[in-house]
MDAnalysis code that builds the backbone (N, CA, C; Angstrom):
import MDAnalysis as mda
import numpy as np

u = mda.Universe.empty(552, n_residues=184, atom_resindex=np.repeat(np.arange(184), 3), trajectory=True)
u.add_TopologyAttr("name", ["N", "CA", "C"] * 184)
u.add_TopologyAttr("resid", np.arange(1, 185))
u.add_TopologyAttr("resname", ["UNK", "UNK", "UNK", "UNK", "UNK", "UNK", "UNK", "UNK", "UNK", "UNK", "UNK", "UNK", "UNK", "UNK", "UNK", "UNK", "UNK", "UNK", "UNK", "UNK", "UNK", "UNK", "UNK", "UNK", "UNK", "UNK", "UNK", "UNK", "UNK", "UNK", "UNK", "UNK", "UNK", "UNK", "UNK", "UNK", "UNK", "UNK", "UNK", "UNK", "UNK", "UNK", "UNK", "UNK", "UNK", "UNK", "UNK", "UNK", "UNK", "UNK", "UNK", "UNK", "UNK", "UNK", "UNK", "UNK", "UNK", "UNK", "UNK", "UNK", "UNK", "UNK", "UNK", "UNK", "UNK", "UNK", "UNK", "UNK", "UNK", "UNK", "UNK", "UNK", "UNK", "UNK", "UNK", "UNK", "UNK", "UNK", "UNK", "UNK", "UNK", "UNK", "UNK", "UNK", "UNK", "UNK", "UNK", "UNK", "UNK", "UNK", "UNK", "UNK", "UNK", "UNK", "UNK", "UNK", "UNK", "UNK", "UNK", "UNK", "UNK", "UNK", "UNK", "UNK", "UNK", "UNK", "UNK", "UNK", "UNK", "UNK", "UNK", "UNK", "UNK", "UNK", "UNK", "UNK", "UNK", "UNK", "UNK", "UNK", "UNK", "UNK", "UNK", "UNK", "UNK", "UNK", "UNK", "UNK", "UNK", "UNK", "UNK", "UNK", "UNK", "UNK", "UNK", "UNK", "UNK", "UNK", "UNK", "UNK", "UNK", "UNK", "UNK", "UNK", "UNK", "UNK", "UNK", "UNK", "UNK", "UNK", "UNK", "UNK", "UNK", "UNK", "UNK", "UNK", "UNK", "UNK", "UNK", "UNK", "UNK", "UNK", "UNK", "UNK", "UNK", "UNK", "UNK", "UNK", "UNK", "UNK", "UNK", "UNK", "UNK", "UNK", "UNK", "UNK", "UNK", "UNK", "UNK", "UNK", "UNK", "UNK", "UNK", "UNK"])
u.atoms.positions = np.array([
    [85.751, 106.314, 113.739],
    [87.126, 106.793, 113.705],
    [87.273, 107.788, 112.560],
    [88.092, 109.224, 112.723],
    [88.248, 110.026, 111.940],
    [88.807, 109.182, 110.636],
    [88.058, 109.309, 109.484],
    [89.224, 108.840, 108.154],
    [90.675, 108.994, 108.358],
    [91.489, 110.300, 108.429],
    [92.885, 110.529, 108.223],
    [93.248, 109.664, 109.191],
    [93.019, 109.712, 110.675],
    [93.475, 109.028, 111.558],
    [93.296, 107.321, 111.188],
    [92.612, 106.776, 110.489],
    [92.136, 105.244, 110.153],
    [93.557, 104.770, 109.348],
    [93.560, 106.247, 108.468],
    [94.558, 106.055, 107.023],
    [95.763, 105.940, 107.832],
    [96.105, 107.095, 108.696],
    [97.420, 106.934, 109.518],
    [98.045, 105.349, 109.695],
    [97.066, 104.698, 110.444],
    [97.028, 103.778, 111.566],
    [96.920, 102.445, 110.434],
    [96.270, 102.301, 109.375],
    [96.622, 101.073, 108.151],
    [98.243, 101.587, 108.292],
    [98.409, 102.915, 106.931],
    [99.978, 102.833, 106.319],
    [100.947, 102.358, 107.298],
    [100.745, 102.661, 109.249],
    [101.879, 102.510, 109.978],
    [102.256, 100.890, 109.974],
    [100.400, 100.224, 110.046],
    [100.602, 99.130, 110.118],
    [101.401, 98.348, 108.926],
    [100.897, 98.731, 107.763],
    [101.661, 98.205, 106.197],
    [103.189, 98.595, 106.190],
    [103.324, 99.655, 106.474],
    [105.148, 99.711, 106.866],
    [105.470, 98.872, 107.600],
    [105.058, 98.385, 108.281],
    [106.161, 97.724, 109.515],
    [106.220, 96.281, 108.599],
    [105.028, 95.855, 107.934],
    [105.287, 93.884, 106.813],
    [105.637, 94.598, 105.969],
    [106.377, 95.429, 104.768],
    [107.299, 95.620, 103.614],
    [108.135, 94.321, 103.858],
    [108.307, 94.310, 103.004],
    [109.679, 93.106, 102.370],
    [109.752, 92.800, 101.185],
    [110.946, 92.773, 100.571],
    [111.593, 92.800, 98.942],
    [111.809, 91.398, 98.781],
    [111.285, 90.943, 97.581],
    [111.756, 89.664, 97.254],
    [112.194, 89.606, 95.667],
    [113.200, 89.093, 95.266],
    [113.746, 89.105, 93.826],
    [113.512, 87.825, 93.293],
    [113.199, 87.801, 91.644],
    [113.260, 86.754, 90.820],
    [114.306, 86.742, 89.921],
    [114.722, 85.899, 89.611],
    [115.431, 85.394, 88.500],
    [114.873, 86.124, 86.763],
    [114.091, 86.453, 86.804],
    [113.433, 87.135, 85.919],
    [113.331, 88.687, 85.447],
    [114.219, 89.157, 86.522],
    [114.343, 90.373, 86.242],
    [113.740, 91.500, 86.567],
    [112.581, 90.645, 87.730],
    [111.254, 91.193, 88.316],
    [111.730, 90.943, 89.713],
    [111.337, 92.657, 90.054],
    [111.538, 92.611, 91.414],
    [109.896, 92.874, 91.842],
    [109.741, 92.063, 93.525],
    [108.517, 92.511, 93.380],
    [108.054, 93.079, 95.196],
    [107.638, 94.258, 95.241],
    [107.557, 94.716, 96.611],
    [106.347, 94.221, 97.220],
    [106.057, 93.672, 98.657],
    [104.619, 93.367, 98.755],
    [104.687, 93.050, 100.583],
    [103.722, 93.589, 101.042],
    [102.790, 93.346, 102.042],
    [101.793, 92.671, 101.987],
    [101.427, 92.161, 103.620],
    [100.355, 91.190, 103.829],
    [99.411, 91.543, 103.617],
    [98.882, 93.099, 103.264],
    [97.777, 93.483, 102.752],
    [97.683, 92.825, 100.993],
    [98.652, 92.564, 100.381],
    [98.244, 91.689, 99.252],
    [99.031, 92.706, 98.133],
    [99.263, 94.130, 98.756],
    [99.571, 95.142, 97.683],
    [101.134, 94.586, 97.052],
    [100.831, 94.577, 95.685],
    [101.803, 94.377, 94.825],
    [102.159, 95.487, 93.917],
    [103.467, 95.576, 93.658],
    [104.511, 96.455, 92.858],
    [105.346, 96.135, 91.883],
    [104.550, 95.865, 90.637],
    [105.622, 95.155, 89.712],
    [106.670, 96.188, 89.018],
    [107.600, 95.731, 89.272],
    [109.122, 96.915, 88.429],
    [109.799, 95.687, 87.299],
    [109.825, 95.791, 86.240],
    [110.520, 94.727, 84.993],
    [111.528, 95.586, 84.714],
    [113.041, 95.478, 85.104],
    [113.900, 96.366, 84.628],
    [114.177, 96.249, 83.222],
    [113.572, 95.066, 82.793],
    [113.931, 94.946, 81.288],
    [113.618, 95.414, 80.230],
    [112.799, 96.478, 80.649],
    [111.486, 97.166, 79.822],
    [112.091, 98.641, 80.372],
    [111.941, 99.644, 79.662],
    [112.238, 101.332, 79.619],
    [111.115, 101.069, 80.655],
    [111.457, 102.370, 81.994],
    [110.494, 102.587, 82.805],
    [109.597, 103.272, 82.215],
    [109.895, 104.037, 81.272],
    [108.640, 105.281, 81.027],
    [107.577, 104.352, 81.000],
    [107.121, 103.022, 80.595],
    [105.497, 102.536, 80.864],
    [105.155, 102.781, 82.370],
    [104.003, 103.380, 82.805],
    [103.591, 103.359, 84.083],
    [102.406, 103.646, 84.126],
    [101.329, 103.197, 84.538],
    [99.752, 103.223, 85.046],
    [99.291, 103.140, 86.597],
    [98.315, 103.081, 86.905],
    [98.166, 103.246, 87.882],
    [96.495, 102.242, 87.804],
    [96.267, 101.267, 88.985],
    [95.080, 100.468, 89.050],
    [94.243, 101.147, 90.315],
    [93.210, 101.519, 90.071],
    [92.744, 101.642, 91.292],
    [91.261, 101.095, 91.331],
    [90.673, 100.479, 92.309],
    [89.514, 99.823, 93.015],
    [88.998, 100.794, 93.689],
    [87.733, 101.162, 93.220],
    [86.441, 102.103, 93.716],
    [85.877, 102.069, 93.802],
    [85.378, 101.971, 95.686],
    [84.175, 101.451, 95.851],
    [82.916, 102.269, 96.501],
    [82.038, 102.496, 96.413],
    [81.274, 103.658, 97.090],
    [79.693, 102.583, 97.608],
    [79.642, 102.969, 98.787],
    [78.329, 102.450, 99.679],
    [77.763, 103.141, 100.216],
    [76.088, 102.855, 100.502],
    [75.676, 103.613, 101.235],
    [75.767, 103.556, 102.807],
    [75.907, 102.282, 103.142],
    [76.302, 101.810, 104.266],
    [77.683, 101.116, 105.090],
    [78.011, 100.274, 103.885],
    [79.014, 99.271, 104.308],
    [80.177, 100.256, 104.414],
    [80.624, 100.352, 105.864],
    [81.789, 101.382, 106.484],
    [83.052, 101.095, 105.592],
    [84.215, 101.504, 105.653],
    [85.432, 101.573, 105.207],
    [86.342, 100.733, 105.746],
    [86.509, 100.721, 107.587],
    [86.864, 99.652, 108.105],
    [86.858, 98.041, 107.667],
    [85.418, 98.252, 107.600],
    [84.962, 96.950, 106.777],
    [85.358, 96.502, 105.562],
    [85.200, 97.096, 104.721],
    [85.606, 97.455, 103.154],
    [87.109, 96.445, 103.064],
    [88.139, 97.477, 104.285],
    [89.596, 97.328, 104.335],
    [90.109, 96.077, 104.371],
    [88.767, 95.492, 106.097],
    [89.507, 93.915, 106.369],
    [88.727, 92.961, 105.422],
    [87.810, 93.179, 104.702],
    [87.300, 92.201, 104.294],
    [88.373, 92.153, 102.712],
    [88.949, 93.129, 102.265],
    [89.242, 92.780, 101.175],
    [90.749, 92.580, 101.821],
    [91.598, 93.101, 102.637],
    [92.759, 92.973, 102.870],
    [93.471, 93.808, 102.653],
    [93.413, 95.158, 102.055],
    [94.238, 96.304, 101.420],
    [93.696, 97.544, 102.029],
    [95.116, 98.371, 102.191],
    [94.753, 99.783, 102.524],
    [94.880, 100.545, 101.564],
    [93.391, 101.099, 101.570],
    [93.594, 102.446, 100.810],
    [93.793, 103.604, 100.748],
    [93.924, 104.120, 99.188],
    [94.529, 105.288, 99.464],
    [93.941, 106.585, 100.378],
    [92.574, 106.446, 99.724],
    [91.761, 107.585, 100.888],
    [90.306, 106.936, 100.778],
    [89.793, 107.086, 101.881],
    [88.361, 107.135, 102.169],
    [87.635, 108.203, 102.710],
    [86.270, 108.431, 102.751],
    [85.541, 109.123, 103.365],
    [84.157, 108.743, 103.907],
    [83.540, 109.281, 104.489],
    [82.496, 108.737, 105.105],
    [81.252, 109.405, 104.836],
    [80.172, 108.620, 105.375],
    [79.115, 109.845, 105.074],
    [79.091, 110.809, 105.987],
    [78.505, 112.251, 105.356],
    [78.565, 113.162, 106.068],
    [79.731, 114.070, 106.622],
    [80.459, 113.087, 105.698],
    [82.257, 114.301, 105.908],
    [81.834, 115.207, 104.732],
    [82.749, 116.341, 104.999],
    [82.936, 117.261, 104.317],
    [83.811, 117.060, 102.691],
    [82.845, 117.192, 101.613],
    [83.441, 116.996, 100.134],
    [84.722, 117.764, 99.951],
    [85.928, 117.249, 99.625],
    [86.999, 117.548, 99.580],
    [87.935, 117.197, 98.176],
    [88.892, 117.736, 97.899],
    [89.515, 116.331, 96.925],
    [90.460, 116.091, 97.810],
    [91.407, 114.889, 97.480],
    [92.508, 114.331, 97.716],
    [93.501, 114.820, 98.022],
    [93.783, 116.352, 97.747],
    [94.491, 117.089, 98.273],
    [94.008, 118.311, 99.604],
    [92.578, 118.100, 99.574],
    [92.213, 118.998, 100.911],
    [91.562, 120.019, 100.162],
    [91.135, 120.395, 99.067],
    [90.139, 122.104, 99.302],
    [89.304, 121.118, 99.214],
    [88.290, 122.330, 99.622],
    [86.906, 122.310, 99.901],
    [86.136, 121.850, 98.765],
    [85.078, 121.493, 98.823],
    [84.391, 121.658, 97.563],
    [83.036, 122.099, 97.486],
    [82.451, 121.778, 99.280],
    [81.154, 122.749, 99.739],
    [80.610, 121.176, 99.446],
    [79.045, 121.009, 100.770],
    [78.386, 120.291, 100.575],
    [79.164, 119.536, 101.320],
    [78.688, 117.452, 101.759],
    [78.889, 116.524, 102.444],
    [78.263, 115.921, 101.546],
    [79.530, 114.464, 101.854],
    [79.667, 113.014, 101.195],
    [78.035, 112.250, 101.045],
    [77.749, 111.665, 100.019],
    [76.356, 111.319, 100.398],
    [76.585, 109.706, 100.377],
    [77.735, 109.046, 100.817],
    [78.285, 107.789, 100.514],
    [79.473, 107.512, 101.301],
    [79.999, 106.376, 101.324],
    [81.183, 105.782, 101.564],
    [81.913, 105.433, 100.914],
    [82.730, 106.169, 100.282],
    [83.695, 106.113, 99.188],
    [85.545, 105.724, 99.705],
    [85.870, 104.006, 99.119],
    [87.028, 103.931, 99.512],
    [87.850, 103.885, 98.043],
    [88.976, 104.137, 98.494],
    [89.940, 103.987, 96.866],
    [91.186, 103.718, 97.364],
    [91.447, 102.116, 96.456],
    [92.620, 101.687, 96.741],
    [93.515, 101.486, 95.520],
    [94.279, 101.973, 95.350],
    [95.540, 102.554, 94.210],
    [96.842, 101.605, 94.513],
    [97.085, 100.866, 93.077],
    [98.593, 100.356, 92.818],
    [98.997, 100.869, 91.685],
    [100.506, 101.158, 92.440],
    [101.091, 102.094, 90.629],
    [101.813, 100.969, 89.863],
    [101.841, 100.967, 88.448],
    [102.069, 99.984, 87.878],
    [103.761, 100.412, 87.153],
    [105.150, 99.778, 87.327],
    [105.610, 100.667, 86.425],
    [106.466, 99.834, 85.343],
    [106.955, 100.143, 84.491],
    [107.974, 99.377, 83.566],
    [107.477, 98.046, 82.917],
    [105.931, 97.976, 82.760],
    [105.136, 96.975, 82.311],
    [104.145, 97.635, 81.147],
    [103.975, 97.036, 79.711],
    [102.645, 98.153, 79.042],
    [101.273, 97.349, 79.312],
    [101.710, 96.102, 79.363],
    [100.477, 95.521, 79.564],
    [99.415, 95.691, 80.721],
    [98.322, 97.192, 80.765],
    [97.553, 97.583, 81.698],
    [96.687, 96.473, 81.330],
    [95.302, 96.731, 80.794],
    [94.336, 95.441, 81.081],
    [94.789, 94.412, 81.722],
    [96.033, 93.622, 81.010],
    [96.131, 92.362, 81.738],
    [96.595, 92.405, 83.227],
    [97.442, 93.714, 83.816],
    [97.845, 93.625, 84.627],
    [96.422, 93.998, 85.718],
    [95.395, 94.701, 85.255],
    [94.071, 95.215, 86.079],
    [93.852, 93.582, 85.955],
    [93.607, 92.718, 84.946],
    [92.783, 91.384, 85.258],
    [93.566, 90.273, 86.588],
    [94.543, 90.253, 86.285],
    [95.726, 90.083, 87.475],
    [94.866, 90.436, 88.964],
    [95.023, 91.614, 89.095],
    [95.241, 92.602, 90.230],
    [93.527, 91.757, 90.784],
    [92.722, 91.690, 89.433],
    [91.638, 91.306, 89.904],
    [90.794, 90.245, 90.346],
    [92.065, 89.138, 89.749],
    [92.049, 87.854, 90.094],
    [92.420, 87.479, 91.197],
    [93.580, 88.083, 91.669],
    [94.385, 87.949, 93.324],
    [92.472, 88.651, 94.191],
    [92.112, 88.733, 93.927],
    [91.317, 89.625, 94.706],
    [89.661, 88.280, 94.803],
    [89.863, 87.108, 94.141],
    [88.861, 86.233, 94.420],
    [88.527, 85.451, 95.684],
    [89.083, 85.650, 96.467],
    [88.722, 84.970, 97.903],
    [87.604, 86.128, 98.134],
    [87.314, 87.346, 97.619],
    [86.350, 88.413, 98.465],
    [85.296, 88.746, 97.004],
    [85.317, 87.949, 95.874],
    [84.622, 87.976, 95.078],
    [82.966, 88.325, 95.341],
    [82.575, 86.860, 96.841],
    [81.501, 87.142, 97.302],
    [81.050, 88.811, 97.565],
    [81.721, 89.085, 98.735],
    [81.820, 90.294, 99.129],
    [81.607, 91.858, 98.000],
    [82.533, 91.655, 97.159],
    [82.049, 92.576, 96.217],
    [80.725, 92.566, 95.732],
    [80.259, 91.441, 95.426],
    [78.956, 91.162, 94.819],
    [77.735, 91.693, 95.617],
    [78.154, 91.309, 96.928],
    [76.895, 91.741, 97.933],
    [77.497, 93.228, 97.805],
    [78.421, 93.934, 97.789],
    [78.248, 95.720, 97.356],
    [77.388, 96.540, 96.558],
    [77.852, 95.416, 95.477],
    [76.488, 95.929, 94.296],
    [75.484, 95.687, 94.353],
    [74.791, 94.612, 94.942],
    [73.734, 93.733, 95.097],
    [73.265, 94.782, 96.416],
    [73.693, 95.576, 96.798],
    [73.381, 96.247, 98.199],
    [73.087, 97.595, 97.920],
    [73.201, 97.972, 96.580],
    [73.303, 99.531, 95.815],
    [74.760, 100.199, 96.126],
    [75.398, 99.077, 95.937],
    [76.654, 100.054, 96.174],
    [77.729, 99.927, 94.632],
    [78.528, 100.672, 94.656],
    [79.329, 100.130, 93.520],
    [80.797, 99.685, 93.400],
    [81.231, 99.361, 92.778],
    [82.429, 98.841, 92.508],
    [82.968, 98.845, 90.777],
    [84.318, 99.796, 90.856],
    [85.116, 100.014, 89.843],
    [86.480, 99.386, 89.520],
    [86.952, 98.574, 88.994],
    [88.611, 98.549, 88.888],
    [88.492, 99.037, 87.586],
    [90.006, 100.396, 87.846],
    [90.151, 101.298, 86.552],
    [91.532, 101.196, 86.523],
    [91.899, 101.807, 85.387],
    [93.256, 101.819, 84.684],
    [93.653, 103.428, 84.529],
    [94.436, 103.519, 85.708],
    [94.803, 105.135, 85.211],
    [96.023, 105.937, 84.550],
    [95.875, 107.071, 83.788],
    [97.176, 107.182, 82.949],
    [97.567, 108.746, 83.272],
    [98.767, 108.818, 83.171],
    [98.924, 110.311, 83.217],
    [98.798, 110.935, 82.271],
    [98.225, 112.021, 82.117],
    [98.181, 113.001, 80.835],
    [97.933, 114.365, 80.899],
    [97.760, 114.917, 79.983],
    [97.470, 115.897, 79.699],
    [96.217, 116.899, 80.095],
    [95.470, 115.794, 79.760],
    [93.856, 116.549, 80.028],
    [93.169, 115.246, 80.785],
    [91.962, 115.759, 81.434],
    [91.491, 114.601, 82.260],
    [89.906, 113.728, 81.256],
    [90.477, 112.510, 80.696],
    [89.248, 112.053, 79.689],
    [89.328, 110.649, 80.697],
    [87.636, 110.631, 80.565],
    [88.019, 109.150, 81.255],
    [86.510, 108.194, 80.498],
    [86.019, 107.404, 81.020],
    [84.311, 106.624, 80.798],
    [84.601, 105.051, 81.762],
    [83.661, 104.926, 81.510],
    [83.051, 103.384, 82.545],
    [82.725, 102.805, 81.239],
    [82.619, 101.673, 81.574],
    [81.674, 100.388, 80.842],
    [81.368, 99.468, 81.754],
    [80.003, 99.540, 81.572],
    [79.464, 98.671, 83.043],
    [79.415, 97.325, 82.304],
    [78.988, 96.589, 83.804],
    [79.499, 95.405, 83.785],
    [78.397, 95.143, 82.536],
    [77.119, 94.955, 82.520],
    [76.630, 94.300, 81.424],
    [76.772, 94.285, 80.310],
    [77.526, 95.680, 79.557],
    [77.994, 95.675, 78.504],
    [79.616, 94.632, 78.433],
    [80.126, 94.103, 79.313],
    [81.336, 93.253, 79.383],
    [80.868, 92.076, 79.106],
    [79.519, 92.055, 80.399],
    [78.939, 90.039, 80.379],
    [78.035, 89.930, 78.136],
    [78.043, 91.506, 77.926],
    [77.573, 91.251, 76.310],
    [78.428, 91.253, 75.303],
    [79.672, 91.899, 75.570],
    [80.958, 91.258, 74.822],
    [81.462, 89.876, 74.857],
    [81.586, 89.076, 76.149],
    [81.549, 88.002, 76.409],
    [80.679, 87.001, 76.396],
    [79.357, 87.377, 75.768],
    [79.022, 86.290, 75.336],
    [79.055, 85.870, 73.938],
    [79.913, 86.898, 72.967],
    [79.900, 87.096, 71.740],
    [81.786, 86.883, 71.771],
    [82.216, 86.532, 72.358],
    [83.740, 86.289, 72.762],
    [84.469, 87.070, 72.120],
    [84.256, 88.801, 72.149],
    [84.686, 89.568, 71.791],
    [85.617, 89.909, 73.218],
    [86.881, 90.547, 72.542],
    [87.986, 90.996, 73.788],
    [88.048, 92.917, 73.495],
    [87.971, 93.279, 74.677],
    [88.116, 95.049, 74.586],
    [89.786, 95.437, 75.257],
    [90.045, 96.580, 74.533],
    [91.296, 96.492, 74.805],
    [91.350, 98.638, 74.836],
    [92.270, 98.777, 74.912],
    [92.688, 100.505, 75.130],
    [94.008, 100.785, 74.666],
    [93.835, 101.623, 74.527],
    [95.902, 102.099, 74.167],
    [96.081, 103.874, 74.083],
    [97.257, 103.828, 74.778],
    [96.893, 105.703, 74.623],
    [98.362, 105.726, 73.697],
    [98.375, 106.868, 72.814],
    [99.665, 107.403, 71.913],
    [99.855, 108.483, 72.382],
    [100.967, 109.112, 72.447],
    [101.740, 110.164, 72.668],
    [101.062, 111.490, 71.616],
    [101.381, 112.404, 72.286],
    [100.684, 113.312, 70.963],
    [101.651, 113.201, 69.790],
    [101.232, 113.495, 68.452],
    [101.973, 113.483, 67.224],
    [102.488, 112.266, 66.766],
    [101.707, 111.339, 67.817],
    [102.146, 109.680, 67.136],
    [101.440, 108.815, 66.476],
    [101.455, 108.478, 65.502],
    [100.215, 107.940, 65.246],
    [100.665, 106.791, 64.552],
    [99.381, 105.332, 64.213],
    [100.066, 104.311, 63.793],
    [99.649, 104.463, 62.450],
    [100.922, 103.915, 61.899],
    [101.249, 103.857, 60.627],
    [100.538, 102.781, 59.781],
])
C-alpha cells in the first residue's frame, strides 16, 4: 500500500474514536484507542511545549506491522525504495534504504519532558517484546524529546551508555534556556 494512502486511512480511522475526557485536576486529556495521549495542564503557562516522538527504522519489518503491533498511528512512514523526501515533500535524490516509521505526541503546558517521554514509554510495555526483536533484528528504535528552536542541535545516547548510568544509579536529565537567560 502507497505510504500517504496507509497514513490517510489510520488518521480517518483515529478521527472517528477521539473523545475528551476531564479531571478534576485541571487536566484535560484527549485520547484514542490507538493509545495517543494529549496532556494540556491549564494550570501551568502554555508556553511549555515539546514534542515526543518514537523512531523506528527496519530493514524489513513493514510499517503496517510496526502500526498494529504497537497500536499508534504515525506521523509519516516510508518504505524501502521510496523516493528520499522530507516531511514536507522536496526531493532529496536517491531511495529509502529502510523502513522508517515516526510517531509524534505534542506535549503542551507541562515542563516535565523526560518524565513525560518515560510515561509515554511505559504505556508502551505490552509491545516491549516487540521493540526488542527490532533491535535484535538490526533495526532501531529511538524515543526523543523534541524542542522548538532556533537552530537544529540534537545527539543520541545509546542504550548502553543508559544501562552504564544505571548501574552506577546516576539520573540524566536536559534543560534548554531561552537565549540571554542564564542561571544565576
Amino acid at each position: 500500500m502507497d505510504p500517504q494512502m496507509y497514513l490517510l486511512a489510520l488518521a480517518s480511522q483515529a478521527a472517528k474514536k477521539v473523545k475528551i475526557e476531564s479531571a478534576s485536576d485541571g487536566e484535560g486529556i484527549k485520547m484514542n484507542q490507538e493509545s495517543e495521549v494529549i496532556k494540556e495542564n491549564r494550570e501551568i503557562e502554555p508556553k511549555y511545549e515539546f514534542e515526543l516522538r518514537l523512531l523506528i527504522k527496519h530493514p524489513f519489518i513493514t510499517y503496517p506491522v510496526i502500526a498494529e503491533k504497537l497500536g499508534l498511528v504515525p506521523a509519516y512512514v516510508w518504505n524501502v525504495g521510496s523516493l528520499r523526501q522530507t516531511p514536507s515533500g522536496v526531493l532529496l535524490g536517491g531511495v529509502q534504504k529502510e523502513i522508517y516509521w515516526n510517531y509524534r505526541r505534542k506535549i503542551r503546558g507541562l515542563r516535565s519532558c523526560l518524565k513525560e517521554a518515560m510515561i509515554f514509554f511505559g504505556s508502551l510495555e505490552y509491545c516491549h517484546e516487540f521493540l526488542g526483536e527490532i533491535t535484535r533484528t538490526s533495526g532501531e528504535v529511538m524515543l526523543e524529546v523534541d524542542f522548538d528552536g532556533y537552530i537544529n542541535i540534537g545527539d543520541v545516547v545509546p542504550a548502553a551508555a543508559f544501562a552504564k548510568l544505571a548501574t552506577y544509579g546516576v539520573s540524566f536529565g536536559s534543560e534548554v534556556f531561552p537565549s540571554g537567560f542564564s542561571e544565576q
